[in-house]
N, C-alpha and C positions, 0 to 999 in steps of 0.2 A: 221757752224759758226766758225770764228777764233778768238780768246778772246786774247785781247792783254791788260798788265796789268802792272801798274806802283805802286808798293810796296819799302818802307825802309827798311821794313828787310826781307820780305819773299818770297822767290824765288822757293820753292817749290810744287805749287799749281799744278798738272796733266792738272788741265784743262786749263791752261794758254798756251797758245801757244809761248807765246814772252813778256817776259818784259824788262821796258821799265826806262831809269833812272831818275829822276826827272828835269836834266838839258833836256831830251828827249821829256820832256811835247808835246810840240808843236807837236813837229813829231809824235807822237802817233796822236794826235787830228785830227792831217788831213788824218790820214788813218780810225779814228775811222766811220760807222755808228750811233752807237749810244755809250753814252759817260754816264756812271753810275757810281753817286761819292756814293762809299760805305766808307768814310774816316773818320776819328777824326777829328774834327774841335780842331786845334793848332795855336799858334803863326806861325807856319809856312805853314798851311794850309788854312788858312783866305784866301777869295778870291782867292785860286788857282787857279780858270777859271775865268777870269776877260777879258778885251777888248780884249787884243790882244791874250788870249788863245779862247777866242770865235772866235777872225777872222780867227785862223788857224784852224778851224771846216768845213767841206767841208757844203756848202749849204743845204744839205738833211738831214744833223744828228743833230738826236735830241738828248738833255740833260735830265741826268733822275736824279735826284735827293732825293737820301731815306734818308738822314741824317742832316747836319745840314745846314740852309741856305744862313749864312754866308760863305760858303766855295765858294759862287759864287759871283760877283759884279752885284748885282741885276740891279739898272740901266743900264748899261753895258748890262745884260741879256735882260733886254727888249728893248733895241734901237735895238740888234741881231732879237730879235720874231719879231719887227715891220718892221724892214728893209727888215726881210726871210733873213741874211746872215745864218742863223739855222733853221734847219728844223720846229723845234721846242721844247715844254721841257712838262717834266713831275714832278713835284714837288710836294714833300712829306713837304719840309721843305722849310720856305720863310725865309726871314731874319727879320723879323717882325711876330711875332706868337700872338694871331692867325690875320693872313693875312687882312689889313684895309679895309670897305667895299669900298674904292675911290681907290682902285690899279688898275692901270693898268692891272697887271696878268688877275683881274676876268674876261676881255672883250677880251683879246687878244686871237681868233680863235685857233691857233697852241700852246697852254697852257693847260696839265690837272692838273687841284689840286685836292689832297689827303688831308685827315686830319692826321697832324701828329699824328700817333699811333700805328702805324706798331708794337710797340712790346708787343700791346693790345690784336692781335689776335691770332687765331689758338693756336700749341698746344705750345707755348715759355714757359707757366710754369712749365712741364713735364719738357723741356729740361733744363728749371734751376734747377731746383730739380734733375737733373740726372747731372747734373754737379757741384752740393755743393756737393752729395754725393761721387760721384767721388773726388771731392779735399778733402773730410774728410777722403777716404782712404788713398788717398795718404800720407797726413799730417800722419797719423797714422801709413803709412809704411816708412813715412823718403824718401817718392820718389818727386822731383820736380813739385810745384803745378802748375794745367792749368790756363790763365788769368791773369797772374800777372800784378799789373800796374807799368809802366814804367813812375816815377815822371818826370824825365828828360824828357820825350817825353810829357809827359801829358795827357796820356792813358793808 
């Protein structure tokens, strides 16, 4: 597989093959297979994949969505499911929670919904509890803490 990946600040990921700049959007989209928003929903992240980032989706790839619903133009999203310009989508997160029982999504063939809670499962409170402790070393060695939020960006 080749992971092509569009980040603001982080260029260092091994497993990324090629990233990608945010004026690049498009051109990434029409290379992608498959298209997974792992992002902050921001002021400038809202609807990122809207009409004509979906048009520039090659026909077979599907969107997968783990985070926030908003970051898509839902309308938009479903005239693409209903038309087939998109493979189709995987959605964890709608822009309406939880999800109306009269939406379109729940009938549309090429659509799976998730309940949003992804950070309900497996072992995520280990891993917070391994990383408070971790920033309480740190704090306590005067070393630079992990997660810091960035107000200006809004995560």
């Amino acid at each position: 597989m080749r992971v092509l990946g569009l980040s603001r600040t982080r260029r260092d990921n091994p497993h990324v093959d090629r990233y990608f700049e945010r004026a690049e959007l498009h051109s990434a989209l029409a290379e992608a297979d498959v298209v997974a928003l792992c992002l902050a929903l921001t002021r400038e992240t809202e609807q990122i994949i809207d009409a004509a980032a979906l048009a520039a989706m090659k026909p077979s790839a599907l969107l997968i969505n783990v985070t926030r619903g908003r970051l898509v133009d839902e309308p938009a999203m479903i005239a693409a499911l209903r038309e087939r310009t998109i493979g189709g989508a995987g959605l964890e997160g709608t822009a309406v929670e939880p999800l109306p029982a009269d939406s379109p999504l729940w009938t549309l063939p090429n659509v799976i919904i998730t309940r949003h809670m992804a950070p309900r499962r497996g072992r995520l409170g280990e891993h917070i509890v391994d990383f408070w402790c971790d920033n309480i070393r740190r704090f306590a060695d005067g070393q630079p803490l992990r997660g810091v939020v960035d107000r200006r960006a809004g995560y």
